[in-house]
N, CA, C and O atoms as a GROMACS GRO file, in nm:
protein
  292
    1UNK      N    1   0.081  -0.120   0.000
    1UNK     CA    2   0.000   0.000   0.000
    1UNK      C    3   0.086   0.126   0.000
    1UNK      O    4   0.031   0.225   0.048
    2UNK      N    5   0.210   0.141  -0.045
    2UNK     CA    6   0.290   0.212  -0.046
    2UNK      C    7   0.238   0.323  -0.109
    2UNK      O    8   0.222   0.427  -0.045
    3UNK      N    9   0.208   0.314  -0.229
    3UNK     CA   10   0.148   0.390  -0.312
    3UNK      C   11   0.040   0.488  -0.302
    3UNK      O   12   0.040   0.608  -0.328
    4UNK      N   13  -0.063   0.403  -0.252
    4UNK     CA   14  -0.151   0.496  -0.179
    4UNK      C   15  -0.093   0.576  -0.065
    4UNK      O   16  -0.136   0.689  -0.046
    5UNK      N   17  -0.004   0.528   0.009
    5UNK     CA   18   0.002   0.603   0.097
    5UNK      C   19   0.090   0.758   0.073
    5UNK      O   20   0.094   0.858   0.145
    6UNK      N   21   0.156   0.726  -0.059
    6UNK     CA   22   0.229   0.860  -0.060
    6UNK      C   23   0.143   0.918  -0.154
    6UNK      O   24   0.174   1.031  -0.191
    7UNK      N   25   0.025   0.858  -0.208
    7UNK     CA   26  -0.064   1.009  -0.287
    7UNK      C   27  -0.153   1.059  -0.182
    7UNK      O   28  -0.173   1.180  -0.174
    8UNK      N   29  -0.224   0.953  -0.075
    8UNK     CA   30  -0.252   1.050   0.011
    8UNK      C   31  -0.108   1.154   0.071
    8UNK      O   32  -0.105   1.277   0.070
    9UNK      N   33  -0.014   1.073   0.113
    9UNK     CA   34   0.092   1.235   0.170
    9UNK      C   35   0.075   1.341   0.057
    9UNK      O   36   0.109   1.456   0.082
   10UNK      N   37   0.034   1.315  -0.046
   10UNK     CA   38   0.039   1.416  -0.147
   10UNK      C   39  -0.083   1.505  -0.113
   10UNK      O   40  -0.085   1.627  -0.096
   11UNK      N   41  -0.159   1.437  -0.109
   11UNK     CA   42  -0.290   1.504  -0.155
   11UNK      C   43  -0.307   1.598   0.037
   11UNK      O   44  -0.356   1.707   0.068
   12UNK      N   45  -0.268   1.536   0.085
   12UNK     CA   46  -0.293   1.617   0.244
   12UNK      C   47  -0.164   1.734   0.222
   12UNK      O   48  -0.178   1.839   0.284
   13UNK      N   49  -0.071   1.722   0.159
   13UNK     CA   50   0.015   1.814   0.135
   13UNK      C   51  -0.012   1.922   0.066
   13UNK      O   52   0.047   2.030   0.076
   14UNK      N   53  -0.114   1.893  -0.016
   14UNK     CA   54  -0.144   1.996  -0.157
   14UNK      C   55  -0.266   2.027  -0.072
   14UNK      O   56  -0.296   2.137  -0.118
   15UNK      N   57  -0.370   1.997   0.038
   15UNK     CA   58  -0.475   2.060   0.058
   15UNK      C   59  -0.428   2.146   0.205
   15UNK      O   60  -0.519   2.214   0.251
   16UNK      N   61  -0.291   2.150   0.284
   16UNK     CA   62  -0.232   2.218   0.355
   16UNK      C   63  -0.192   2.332   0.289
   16UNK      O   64  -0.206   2.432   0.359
   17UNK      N   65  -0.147   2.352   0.175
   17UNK     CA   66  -0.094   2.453   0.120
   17UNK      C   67  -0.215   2.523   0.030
   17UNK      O   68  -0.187   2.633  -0.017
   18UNK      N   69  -0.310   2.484   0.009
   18UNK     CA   70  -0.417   2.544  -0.099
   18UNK      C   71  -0.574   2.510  -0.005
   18UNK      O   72  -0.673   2.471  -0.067
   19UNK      N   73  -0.578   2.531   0.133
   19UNK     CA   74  -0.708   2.521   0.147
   19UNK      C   75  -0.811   2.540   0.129
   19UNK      O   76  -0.913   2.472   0.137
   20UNK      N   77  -0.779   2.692   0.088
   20UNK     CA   78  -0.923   2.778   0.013
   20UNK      C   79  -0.968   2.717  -0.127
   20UNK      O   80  -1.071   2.753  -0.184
   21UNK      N   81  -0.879   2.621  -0.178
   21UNK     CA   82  -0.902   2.561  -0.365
   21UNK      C   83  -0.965   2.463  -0.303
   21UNK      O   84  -1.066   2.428  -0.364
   22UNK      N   85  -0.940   2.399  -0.194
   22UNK     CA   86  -0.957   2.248  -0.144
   22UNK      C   87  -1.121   2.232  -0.090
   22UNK      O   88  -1.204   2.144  -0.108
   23UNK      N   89  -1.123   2.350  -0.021
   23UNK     CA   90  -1.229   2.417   0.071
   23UNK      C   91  -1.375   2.424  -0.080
   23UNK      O   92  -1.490   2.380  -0.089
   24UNK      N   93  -1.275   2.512  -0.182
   24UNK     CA   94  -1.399   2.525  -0.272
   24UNK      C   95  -1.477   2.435  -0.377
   24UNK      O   96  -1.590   2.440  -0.427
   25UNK      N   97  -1.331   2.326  -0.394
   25UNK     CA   98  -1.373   2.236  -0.408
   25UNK      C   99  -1.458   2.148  -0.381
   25UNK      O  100  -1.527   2.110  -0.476
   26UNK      N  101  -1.481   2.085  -0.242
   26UNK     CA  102  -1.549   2.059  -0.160
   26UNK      C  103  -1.706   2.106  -0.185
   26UNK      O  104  -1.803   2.032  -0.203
   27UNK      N  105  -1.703   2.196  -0.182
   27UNK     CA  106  -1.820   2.276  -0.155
   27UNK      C  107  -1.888   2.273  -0.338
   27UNK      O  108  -2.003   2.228  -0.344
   28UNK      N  109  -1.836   2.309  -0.452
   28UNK     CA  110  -1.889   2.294  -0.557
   28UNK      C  111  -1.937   2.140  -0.589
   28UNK      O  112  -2.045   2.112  -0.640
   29UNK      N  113  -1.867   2.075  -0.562
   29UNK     CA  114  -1.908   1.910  -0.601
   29UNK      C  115  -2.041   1.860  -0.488
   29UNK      O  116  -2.128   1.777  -0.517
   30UNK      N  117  -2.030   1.935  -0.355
   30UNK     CA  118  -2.125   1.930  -0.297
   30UNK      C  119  -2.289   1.986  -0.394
   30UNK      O  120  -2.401   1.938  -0.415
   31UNK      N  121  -2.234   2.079  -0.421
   31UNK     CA  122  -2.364   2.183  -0.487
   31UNK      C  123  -2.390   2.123  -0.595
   31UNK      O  124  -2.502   2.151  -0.638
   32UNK      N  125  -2.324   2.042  -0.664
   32UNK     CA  126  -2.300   1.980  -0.800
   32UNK      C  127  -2.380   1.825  -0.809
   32UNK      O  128  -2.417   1.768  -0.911
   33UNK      N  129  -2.392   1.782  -0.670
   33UNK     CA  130  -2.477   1.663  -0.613
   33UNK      C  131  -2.568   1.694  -0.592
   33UNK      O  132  -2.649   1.612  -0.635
   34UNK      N  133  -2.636   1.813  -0.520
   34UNK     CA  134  -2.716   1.845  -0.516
   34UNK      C  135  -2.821   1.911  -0.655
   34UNK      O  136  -2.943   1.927  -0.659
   35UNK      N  137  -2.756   1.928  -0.718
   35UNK     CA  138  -2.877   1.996  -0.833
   35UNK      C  139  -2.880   1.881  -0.906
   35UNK      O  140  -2.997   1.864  -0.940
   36UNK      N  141  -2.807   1.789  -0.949
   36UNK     CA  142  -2.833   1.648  -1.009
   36UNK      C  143  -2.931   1.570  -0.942
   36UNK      O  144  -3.017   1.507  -1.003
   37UNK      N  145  -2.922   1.573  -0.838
   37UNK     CA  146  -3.040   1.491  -0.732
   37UNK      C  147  -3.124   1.614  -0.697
   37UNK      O  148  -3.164   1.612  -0.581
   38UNK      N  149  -3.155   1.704  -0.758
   38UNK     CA  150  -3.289   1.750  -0.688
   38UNK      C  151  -3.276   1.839  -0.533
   38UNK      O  152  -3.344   1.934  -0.498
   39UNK      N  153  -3.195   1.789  -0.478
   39UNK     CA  154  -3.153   1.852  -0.352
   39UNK      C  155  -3.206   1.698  -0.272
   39UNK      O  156  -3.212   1.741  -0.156
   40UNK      N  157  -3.233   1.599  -0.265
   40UNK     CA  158  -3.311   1.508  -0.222
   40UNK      C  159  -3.211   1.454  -0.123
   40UNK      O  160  -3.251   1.422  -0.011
   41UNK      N  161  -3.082   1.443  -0.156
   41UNK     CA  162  -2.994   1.390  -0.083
   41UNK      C  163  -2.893   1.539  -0.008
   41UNK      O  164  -2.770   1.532  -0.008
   42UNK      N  165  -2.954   1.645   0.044
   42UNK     CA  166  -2.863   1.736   0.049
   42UNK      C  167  -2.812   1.746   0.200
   42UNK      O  168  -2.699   1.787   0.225
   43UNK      N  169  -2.912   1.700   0.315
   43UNK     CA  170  -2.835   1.648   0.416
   43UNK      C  171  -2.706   1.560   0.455
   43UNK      O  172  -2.601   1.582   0.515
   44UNK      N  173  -2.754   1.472   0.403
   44UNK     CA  174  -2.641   1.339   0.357
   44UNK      C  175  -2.509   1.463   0.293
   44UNK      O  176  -2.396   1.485   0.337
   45UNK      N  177  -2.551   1.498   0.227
   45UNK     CA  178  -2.427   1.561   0.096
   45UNK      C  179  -2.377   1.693   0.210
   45UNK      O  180  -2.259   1.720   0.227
   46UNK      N  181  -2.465   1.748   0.264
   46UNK     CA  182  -2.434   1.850   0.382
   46UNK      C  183  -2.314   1.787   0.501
   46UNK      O  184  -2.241   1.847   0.581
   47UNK      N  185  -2.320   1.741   0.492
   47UNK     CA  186  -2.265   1.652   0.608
   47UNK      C  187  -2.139   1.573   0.618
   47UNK      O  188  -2.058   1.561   0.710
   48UNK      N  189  -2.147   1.501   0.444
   48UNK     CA  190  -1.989   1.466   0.409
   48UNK      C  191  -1.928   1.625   0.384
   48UNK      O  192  -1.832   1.654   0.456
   49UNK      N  193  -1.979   1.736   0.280
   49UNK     CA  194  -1.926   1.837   0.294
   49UNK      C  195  -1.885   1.854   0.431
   49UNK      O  196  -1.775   1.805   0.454
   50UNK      N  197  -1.943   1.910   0.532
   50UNK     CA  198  -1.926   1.961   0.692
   50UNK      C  199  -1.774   1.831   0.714
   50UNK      O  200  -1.660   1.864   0.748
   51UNK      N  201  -1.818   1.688   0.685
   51UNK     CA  202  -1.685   1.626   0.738
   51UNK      C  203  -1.547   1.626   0.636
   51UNK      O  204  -1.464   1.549   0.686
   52UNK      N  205  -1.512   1.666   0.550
   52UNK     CA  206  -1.459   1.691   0.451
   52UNK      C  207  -1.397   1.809   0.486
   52UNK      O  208  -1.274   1.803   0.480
   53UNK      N  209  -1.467   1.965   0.536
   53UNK     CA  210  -1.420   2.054   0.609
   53UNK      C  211  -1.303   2.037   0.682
   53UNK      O  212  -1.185   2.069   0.674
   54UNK      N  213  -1.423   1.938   0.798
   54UNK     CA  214  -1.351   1.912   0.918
   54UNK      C  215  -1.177   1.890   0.912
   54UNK      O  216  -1.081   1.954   0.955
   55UNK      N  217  -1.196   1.751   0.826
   55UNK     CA  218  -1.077   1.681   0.807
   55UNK      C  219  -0.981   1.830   0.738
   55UNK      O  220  -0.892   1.853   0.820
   56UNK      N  221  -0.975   1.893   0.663
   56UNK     CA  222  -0.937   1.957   0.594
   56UNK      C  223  -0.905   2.096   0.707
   56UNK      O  224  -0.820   2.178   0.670
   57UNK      N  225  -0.963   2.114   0.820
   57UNK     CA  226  -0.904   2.222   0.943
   57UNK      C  227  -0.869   2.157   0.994
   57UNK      O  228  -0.828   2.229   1.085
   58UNK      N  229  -0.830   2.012   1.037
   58UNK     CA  230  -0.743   1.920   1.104
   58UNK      C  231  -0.586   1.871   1.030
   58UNK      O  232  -0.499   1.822   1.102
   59UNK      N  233  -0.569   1.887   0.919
   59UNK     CA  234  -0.503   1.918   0.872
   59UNK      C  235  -0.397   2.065   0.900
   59UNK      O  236  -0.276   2.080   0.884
   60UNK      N  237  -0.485   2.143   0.939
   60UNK     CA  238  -0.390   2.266   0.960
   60UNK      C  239  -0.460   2.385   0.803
   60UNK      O  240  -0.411   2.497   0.810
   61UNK      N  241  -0.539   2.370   0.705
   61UNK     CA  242  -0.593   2.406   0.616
   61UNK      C  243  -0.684   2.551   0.658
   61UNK      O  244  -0.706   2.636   0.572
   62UNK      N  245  -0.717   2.561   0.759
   62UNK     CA  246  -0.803   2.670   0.795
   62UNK      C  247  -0.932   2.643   0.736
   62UNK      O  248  -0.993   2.746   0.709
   63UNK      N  249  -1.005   2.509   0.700
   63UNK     CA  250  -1.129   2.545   0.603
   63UNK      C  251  -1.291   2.590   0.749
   63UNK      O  252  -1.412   2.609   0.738
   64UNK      N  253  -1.187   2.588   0.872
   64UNK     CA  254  -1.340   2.634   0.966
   64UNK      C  255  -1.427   2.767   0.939
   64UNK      O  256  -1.542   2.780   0.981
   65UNK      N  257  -1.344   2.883   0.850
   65UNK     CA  258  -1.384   2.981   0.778
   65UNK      C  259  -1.486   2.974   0.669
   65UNK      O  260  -1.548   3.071   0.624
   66UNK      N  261  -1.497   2.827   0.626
   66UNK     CA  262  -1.554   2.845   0.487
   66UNK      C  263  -1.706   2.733   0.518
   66UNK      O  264  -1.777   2.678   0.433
   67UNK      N  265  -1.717   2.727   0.672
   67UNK     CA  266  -1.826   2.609   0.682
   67UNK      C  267  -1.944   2.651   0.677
   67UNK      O  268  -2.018   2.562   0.636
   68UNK      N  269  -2.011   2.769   0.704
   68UNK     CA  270  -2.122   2.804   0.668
   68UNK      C  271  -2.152   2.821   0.509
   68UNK      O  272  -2.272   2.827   0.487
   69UNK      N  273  -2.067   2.830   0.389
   69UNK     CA  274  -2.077   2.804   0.310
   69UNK      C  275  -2.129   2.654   0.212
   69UNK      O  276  -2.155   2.653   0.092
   70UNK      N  277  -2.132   2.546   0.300
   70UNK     CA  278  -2.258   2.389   0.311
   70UNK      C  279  -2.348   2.376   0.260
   70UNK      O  280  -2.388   2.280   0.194
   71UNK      N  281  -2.424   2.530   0.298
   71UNK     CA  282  -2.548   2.518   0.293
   71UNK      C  283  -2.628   2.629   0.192
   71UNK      O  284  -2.728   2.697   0.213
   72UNK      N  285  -2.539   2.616   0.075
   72UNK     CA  286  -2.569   2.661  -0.047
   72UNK      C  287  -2.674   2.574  -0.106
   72UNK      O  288  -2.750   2.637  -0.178
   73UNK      N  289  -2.698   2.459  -0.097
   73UNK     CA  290  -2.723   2.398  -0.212
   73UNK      C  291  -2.847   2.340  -0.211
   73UNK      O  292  -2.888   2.279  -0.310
   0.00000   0.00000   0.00000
């Protein structure tokens, strides 16, 4: 599992240094689930967003700034 393990070091590396891309990311693919489904699933989708955040200000990313932003969609 070597492999995986250094694209995650990658990918936690690249969302430490770019949180706000990471952050908006997050948040468009959220909104992006939601208008495909209707909004039907937008709790559910609220929620991996909100934990996706999380992980991403545990990181050191700062995305606790961008969490009321969720609940666009």
């Amino acid at each position: 599992m070597a492999g995986f393990d250094d694209l995650r070091g990658k990918a936690e590396e690249f969302a430490q240094q770019n949180p706000d891309q990471v952050s908006d990311g997050i948040n468009k693919v959220g909104d992006f689930i939601d208008d495909k489904t209707g909004g039907k699933f937008a709790e559910q989708v609220d929620g991996a967003q909100q934990g996706a955040n999380d992980y991403l200000g545990g990181l050191g990313g700062g995305a606790e700034e961008n969490e009321g932003e969720n609940n666009q969609g």
